[in-house]
C-alpha positions in Angstrom: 73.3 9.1 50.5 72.4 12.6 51.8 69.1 14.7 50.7 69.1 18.3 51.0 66.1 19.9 50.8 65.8 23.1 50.2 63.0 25.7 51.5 61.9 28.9 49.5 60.3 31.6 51.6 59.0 34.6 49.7 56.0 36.2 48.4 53.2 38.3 50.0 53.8 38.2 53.7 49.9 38.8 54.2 49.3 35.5 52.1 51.8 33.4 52.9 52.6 34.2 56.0 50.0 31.5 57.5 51.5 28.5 55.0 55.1 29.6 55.7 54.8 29.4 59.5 53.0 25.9 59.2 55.5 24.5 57.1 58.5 25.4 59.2 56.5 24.2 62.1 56.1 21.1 60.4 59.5 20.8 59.6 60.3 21.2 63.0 58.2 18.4 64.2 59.5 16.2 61.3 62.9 16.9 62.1 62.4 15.5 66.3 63.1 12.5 64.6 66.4 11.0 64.0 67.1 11.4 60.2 70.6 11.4 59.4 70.0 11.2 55.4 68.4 15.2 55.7 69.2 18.6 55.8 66.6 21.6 55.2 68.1 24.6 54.1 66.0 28.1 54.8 66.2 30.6 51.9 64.4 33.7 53.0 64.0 36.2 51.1 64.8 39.6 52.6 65.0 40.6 57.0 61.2 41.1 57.0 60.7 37.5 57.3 62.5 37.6 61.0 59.3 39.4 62.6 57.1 37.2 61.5 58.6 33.2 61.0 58.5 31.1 64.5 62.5 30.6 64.1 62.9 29.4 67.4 63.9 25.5 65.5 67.0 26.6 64.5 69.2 24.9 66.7 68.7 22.0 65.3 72.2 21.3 63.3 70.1 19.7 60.3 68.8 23.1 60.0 70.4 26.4 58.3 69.0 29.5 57.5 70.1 31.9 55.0 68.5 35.7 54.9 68.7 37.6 52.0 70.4 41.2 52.6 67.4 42.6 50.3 64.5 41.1 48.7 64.8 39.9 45.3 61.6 37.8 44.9 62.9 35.7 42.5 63.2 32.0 43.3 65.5 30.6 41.3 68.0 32.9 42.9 67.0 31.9 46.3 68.0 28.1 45.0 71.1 29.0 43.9 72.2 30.7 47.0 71.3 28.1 49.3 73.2 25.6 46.9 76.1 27.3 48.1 75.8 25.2 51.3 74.4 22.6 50.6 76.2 19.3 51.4 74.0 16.5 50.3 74.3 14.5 47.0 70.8 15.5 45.9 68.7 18.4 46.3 65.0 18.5 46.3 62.7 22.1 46.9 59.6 22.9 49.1 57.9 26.4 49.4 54.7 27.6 51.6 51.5 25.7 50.6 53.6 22.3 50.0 52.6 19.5 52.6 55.3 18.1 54.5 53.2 14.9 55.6 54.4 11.7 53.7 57.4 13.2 51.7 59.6 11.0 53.5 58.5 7.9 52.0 58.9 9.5 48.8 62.2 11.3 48.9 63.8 7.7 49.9 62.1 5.9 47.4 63.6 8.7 45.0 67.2 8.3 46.5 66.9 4.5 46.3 66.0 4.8 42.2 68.7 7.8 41.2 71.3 5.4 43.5 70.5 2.1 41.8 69.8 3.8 38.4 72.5 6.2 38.7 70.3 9.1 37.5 71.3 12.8 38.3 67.1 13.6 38.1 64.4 11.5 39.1 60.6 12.7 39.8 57.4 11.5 40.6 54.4 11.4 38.4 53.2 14.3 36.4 51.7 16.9 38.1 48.3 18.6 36.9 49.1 21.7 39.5 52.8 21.6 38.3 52.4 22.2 34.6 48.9 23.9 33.9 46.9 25.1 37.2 48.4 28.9 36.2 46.4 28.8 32.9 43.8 26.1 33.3 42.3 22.6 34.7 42.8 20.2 31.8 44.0 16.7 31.1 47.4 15.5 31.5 48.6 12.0 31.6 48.8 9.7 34.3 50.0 6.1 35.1 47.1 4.8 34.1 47.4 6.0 30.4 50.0 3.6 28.9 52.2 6.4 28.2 55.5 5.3 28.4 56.9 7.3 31.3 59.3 10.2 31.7 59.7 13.4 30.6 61.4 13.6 26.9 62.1 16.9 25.8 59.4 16.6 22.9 56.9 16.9 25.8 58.7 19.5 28.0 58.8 22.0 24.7 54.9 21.4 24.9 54.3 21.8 28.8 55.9 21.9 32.0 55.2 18.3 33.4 58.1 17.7 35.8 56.7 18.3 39.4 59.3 20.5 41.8 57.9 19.4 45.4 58.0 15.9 43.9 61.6 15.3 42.4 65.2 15.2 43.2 68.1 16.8 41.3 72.0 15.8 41.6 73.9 19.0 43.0 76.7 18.6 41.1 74.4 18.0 38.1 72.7 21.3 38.8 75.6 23.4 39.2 77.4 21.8 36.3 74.1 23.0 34.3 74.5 26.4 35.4 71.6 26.8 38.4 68.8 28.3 37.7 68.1 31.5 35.5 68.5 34.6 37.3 66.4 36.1 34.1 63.5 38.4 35.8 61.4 37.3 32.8 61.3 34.1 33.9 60.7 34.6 37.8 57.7 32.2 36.9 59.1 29.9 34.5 62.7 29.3 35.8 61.2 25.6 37.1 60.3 24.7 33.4 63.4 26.7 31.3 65.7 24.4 33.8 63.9 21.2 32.9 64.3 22.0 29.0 68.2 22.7 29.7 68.3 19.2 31.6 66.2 17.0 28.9 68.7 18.3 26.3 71.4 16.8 28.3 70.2 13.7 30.6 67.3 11.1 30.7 65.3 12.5 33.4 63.7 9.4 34.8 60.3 9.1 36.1 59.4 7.1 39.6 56.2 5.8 40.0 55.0 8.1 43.3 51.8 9.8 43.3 51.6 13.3 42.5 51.6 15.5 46.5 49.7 17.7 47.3 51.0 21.7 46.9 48.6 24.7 47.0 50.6 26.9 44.9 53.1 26.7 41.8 55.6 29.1 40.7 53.0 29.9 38.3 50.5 31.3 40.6 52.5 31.7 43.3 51.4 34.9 45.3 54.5 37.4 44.7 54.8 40.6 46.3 55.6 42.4 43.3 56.5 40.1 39.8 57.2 40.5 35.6 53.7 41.0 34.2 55.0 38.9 31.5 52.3 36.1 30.6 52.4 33.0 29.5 52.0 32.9 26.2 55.6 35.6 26.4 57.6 33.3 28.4 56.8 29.7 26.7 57.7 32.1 23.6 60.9 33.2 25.1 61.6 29.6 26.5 61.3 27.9 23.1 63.8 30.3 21.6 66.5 29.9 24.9 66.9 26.1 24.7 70.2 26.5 23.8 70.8 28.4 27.2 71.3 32.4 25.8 68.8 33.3 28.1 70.6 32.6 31.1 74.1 34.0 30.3 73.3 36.9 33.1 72.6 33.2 35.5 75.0 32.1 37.9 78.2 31.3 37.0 78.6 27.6 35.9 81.0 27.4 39.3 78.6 29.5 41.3 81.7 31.7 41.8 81.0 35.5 42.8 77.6 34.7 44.4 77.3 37.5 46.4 78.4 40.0 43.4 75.6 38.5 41.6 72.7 38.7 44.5 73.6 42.2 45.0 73.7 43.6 41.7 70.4 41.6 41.3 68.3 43.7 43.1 69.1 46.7 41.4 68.5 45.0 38.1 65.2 43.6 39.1 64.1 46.9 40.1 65.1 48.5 36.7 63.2 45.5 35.1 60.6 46.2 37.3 59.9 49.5 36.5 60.2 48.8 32.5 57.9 46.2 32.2 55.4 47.2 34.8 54.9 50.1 32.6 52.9 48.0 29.9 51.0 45.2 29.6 52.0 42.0 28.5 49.3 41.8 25.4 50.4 45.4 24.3 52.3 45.8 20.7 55.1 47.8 21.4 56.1 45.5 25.0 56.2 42.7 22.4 58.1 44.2 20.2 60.7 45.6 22.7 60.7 41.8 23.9 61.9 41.0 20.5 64.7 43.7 19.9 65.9 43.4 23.9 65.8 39.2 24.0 65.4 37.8 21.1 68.1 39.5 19.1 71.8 39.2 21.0 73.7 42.3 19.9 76.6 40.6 18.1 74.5 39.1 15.9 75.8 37.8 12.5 75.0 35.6 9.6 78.2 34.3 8.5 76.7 32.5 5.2 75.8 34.8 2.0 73.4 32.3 1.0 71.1 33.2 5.0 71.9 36.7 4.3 70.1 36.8 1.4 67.1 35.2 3.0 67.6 37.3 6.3 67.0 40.2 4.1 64.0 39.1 2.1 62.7 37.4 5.0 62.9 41.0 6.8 60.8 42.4 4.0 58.2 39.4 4.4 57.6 39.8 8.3 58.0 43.8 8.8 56.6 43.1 12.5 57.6 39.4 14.2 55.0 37.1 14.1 53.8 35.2 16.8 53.3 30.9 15.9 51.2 29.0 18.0 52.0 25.3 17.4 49.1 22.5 19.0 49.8 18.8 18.5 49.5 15.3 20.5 52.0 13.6 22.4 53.3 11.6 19.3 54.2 14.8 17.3 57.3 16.2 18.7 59.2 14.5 16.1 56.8 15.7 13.1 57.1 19.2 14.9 60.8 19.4 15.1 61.1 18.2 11.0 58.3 20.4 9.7 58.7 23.5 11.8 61.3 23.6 14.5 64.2 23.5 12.2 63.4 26.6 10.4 62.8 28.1 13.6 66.1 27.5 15.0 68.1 29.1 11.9 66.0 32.6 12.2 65.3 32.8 16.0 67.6 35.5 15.7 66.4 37.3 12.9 63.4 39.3 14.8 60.8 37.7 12.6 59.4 35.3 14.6 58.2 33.7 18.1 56.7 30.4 18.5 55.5 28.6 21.1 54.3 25.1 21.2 51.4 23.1 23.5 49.5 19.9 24.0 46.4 20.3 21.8 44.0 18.4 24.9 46.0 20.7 27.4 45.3 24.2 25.1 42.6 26.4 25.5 42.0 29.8 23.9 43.3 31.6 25.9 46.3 30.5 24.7 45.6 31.5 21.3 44.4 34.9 21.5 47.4 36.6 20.7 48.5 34.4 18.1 49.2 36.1 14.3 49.3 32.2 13.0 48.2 29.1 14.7 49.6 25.9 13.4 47.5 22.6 14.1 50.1 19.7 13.8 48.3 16.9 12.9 45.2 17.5 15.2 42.6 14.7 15.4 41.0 15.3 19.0 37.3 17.0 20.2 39.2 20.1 21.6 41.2 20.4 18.6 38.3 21.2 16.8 36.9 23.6 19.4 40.1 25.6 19.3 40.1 25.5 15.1 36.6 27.0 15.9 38.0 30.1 17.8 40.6 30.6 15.7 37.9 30.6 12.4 35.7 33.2 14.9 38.7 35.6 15.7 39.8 35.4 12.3 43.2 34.1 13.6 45.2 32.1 10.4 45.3 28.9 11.0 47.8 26.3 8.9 47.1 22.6 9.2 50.0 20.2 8.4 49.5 16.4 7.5 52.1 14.1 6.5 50.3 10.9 6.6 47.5 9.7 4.9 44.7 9.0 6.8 41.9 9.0 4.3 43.3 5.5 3.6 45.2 4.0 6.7 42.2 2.9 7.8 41.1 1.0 4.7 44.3 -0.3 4.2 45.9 -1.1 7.7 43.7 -3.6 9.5 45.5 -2.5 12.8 43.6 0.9 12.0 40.4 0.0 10.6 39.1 1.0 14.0 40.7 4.5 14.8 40.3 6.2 11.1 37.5 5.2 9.7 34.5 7.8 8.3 32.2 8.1 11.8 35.4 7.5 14.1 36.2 10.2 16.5 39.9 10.7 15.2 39.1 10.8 11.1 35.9 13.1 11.7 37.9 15.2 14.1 40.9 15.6 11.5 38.4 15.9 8.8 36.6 18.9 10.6 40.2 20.6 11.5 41.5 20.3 7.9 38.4 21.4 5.9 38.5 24.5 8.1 42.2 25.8 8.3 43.1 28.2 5.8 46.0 26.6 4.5 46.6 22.7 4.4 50.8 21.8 4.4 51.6 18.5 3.2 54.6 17.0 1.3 53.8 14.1 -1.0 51.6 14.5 -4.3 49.4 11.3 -4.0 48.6 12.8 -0.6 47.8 16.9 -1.8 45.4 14.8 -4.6 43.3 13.2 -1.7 43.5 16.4 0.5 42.2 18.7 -2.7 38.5 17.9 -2.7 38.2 19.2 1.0 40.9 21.8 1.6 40.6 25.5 0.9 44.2 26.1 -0.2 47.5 23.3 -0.2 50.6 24.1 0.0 53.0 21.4 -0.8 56.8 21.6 0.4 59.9 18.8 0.9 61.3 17.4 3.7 63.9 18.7 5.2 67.4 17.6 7.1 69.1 19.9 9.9 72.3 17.7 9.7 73.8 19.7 12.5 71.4 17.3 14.9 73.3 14.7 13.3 76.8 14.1 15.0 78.9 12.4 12.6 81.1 10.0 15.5 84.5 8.0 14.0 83.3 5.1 12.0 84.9 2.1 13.9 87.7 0.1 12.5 86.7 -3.4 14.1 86.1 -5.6 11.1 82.7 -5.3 12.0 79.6 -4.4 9.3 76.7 -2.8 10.9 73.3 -3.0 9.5 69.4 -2.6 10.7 66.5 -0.4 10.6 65.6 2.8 12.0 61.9 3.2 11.9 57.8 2.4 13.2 57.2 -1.3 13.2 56.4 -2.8 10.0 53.5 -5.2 8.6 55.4 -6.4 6.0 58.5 -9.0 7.2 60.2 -9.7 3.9 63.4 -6.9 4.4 64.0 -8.1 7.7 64.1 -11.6 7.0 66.5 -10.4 4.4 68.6 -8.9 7.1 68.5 -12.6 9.1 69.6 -14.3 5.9 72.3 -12.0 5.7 73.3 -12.4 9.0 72.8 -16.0 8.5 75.6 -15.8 5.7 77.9 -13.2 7.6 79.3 -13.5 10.8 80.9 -10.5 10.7 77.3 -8.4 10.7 75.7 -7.2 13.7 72.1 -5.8 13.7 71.5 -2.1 15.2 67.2 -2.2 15.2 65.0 0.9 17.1 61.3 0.8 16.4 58.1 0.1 18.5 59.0 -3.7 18.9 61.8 -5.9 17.9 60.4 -7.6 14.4 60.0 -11.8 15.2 62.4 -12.2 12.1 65.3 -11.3 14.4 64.2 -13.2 17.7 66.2 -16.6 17.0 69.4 -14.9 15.7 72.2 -14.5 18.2 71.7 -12.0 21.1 75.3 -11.4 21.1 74.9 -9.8 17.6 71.5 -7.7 18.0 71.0 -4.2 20.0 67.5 -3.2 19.9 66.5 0.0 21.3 63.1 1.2 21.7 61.5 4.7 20.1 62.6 7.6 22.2 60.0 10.8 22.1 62.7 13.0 21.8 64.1 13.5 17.7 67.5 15.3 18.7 68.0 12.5 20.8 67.0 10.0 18.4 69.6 11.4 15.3 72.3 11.0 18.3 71.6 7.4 19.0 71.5 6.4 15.3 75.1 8.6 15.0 76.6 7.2 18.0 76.1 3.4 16.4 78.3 3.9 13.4 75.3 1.9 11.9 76.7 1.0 8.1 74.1 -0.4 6.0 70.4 0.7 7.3 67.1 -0.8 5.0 64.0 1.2 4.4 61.0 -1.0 3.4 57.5 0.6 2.6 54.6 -1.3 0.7 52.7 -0.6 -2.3 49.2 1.0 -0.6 48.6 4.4 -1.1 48.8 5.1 2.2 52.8 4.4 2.4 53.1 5.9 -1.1 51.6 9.1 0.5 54.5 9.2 2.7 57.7 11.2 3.2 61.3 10.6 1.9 62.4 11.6 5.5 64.5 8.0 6.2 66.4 8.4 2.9 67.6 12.4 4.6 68.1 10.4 7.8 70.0 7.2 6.8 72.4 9.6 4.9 72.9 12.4 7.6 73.7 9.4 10.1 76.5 8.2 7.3 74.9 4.6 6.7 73.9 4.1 2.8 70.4 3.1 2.0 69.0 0.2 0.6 65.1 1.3 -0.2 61.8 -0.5 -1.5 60.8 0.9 -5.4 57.9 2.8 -4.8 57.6 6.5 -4.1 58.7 9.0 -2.0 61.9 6.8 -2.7 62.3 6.3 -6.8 62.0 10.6 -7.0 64.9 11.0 -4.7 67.0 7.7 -5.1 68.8 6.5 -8.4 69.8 3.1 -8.1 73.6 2.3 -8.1 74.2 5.9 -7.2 73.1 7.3 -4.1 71.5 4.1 -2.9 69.8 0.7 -4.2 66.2 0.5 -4.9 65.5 -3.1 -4.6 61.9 -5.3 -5.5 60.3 -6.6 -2.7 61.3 -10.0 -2.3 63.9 -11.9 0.0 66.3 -12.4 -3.3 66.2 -8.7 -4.1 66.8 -7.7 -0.1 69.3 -10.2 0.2 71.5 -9.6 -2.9 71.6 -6.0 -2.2 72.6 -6.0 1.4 75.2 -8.4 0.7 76.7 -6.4 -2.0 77.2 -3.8 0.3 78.2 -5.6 3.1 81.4 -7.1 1.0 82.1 -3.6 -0.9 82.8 -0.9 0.8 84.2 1.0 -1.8 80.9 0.7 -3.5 79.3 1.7 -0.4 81.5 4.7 0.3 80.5 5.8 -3.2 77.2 5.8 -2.6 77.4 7.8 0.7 79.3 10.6 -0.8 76.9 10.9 -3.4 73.5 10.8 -1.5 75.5 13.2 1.2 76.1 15.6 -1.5 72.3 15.1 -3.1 71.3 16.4 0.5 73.4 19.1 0.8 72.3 20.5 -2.5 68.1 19.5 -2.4 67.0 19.3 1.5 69.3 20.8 3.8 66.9 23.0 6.1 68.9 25.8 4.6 67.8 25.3 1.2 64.5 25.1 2.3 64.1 28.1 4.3 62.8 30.3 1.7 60.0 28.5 0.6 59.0 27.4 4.1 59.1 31.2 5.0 56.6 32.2 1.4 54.8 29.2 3.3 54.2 31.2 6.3 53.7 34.4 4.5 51.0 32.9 2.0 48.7 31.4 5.2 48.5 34.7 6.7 46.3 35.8 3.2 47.4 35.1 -0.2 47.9 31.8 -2.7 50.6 29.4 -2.2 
């Protein structure tokens, strides 16, 4: 299997000049050696560079070298054009101020795992200088952690983790995803908008190789002349292009018409360069001429009366976009993407909004200061509460959303008796974060009653469904009934012993299960007839899983504490949008949104109970199909994102001053 590795040289020639020439020098020594599986491919960026870069290695036939006609200084650009001749099966990147010393060991090892794993992206550990050296020094995780590893796209949208002088990339995989942007708004960020286009469409797999040494990322990289467009702009603008409008002015999918492209580059980048350099990145009207020139395509239309409506009222609402900081933890990508992304997918073309999301122990406040709302998804750590601080001093709104009730986990759930608990670090920090945002958002009663006493205002919305994320796949006509659960690990047994007894009874059931663990209920049925899959971090991927297994019957236990009566009706929204009917446990959120017999079955919690009512569904599916077309059109009518746009949007509205 053949490597190429690909080698960026642009930037200030007084800066770089030093690194560049000791990296090709070390390059040349590394390459004395017979290495058959290597290739280094030169990308240099404009004819200056021949004055000053020791090119006397290039007779080396594992060496090419590629000048640009003209500058561009834009790396991604540079990539693409030296993937025009590239030969081997993967691809990896090095630029001035990367070490060259010990990469071999680690681009074989990386080989080795994408050959045996079949993997079209594979990188090392998680870089500190990768994802956050531009903005700050801060935590990230490492293998120590026990942090399942990789890179889901729940983390991506939160930071750039994925290290570039660390990782390898299939070449057919990169040009089938289009290359890199070309976008001159994202000469800094191209790395990371690539890495969010990937996650969307591949695992990108993580090897466990210590992070390597690299002075400078693209971040801080020293550029000759570069988009003042800061950081807080581009995660904006990269939050709003996952689904790849950004990059429509990018290579060509077949990298045909290269040349065209690298010419008429330069004279776009120096338009670019002369509109944006004329403002700053913090000033009003640059941000508002990012909105009408990016975020708004030209063609744009709302083809449904109902949107229009709210298009036009929500036009009235935000006059000038508003920009959304969203901070959370490493387990809220899922929360994010139910309580706020969906809205902000339907009106990212509306000119309303921006949002932006980040790890809350990786933000600082700089990273806040030009926020108009800041939106603290479930926070519970010590620089959480330093940054609801600085938001409370600059007067910067601040919402706080909590959909679980931790006043009483702790109490209730042995297993958390230790973690939220008055005096604990997590309940004193959520405590301090909640009794100090301006608006508290929440979605269950029980749960807005224990809130009251310390929040200054709570608004209180439903759940909602985007059932596009929900591919509806042929059910499969194999005699076969599919049941299981969909869900965290549960204390309580009795609903899965059920679905052994039932299995027990029916050969003709399999069991579809993806939680934390795989309940010990199910560990001495046959292995033949039980898929478990563990918890991905990723929610788009999740809804896709669940869709692709055609899963019939799926069961939804929750006990009688208030802390699980505090909870959300989300897995009645998801059972349904995955087209599997609902057998659910009679306490709330569930009796307000299921009626028994008619778009599900509310059952007592005891084997019997379980039992009966999975086996009534498993021997009638006309009884079942009944049930699905009525909870599907319950859904459509009550929780579809689109019906709750407008309310979500007063939401908004109310926590920048006002009562909800």
């Amino acid at each position: 299997m053949r490597l190429s590795v690909i080698v960026i040289i642009t930037g200030d020639l007084i800066e770089i000049e030093r690194h560049a020439a000791i990296l090709l020098n070390g390059i040349a020594l590394y390459n004395s050696f017979e290495k058959n599986f290597i290739e280094f491919i030169f990308v240099i960026d404009g004819p200056h560079w021949k004055k000053v870069l020791p090119l006397n290695i290039a007779d080396k036939q594992s060496l090419k070298f590629i000048f640009l006609p003209d500058e561009c200084q834009h790396p991604g650009v540079l990539i693409n054009r030296a993937i025009m001749c590239a030969t081997g099966e993967f691809i990896s990147f090095l630029w001035p101020g990367c070490d060259i010393e010990g990469r071999e060991e680690s681009w074989l090892r990386l080989l080795d795992f994408a050959k045996n794993k079949n993997s079209s992206f594979v990188a090392g550990w998680r870089s500190q200088t990768e994802s956050r050296k531009f903005y700050t020094q801060t935590w990230l995780p490492s293998p120590e952690d026990n942090i399942p590893p990789g890179f889901p796209l729940g983390w991506l949208q939160m930071l750039s983790l994925i290290p570039m002088n660390n990782c390898l990339v299939g070449r057919k995989f990169f040009k089938k995803l289009g290359g890199f942007s070309s976008s001159f708004l994202l000469q800094r960020y191209f790395w990371w908008e690539f890495c969010l286009r990937a996650a969307r469409k591949i695992l990108i797999n993580q090897v466990d190789i210590p992070a390597l040494e690299c002075r400078w990322s693209w971040y801080n990289y020293p550029f000759r002349y570069f988009s003042p467009l800061n950081g807080d702009l581009a995660a904006r603008l990269l939050n709003q292009t996952l689904e790849v409008r950004s990059i429509q002015d990018s290579c060509s999918v077949t990298f045909d018409g290269m040349s065209s492209l690298l010419s008429n580059l330069h004279e776009e980048t120096a338009k670019r360069l002369e509109r944006y350099l004329q403002l700053t990145c913090e000033n009003t009207s640059l941000y508002d001429k990012y909105i009408k020139e990016i975020n708004v395509p030209k063609n744009f239309n709302i083809n449904s009366e109902y949107l229009n409506q709210i298009y036009r009222k929500a036009k009235t609402m935000f006059p000038r976009p508003l920009r959304i900081t969203i901070i959370g933890g490493l387990n809220e990508p899922a929360h994010n993407q139910l309580c706020f992304f969906n809205y902000f997918e339907i009106v990212k073309d509306w000119g309303i909004l921006t949002w932006r999301t980040i790890l809350d122990t990786a933000c600082n406040s700089a990273d806040l200061i030009n926020s108009d709302l800041v939106i603290f998804s479930r926070v519970k750590s010590d620089n959480g509460c330093r940054l609801m601080d600085f938001c409370n001093q600059q007067k910067i709104p601040t919402i706080y959303m909590i959909d679980d009730n931790w006043f009483w986990v702790g109490k209730e759930w042995p297993d958390y008796s230790n973690i939220f608990a008055p005096g604990l670090p997590f309940f004193e920090n959520f405590l301090y974060c909640l009794k100090r945002a301006d608006l508290v958002l929440t979605y269950n009663p029980l749960l807005a009653e224990d809130i009251k006493p310390y929040a200054k205002r709570i608004c209180r919305l439903d759940t909602n469904i985007k059932l596009s994320l929900f591919p509806r796949n042929t059910r499969r006509n194999d005699g076969v009934t599919r049941a299981g659960y969909v869900g965290s690990y549960r204390q309580d047994n009795i609903a899965f012993e059920a679905l052994a007894e039932v299995m027990r009874k029916r050969e003709k059931v399999f069991l579809f299960v993806m939680s934390n663990r795989l309940p010990e209920s199910f560990s001495s049925l046959p292995k033949s007839r039980v898929e478990f899959h563990p918890y991905v971090f990723n929610y788009e991927e999740y809804a896709k899983i669940v869709c692709e297994k055609s899963v019939d019957i799926l069961v939804a236990p929750l006990g009688y504490t208030r802390f699980e009566r505090s909870k959300c009706p989300n897995k009645y929204l998801e059972i349904t949008a995955a087209g599997a009917v609902g057998v659910y446990s009679d306490v709330e959120p569930y009796l307000s949104c299921v009626r028994d017999g008619y778009n599900g079955l509310i059952v007592k919690n005891n084997i019997e109970s379980w039992s009966s009512a999975i086996l009534k569904l498993v021997d009638d599916c006309d009884f079942r199909r009944q049930l699905l077309e009525n909870a599907e059109k319950d859904i459509r009518e009550r929780f579809t994102t689109e019906r709750m746009l407008l309310p979500f949007l007063k939401m908004l509205k109310d926590a920048l001053g006002g009562s909800c």
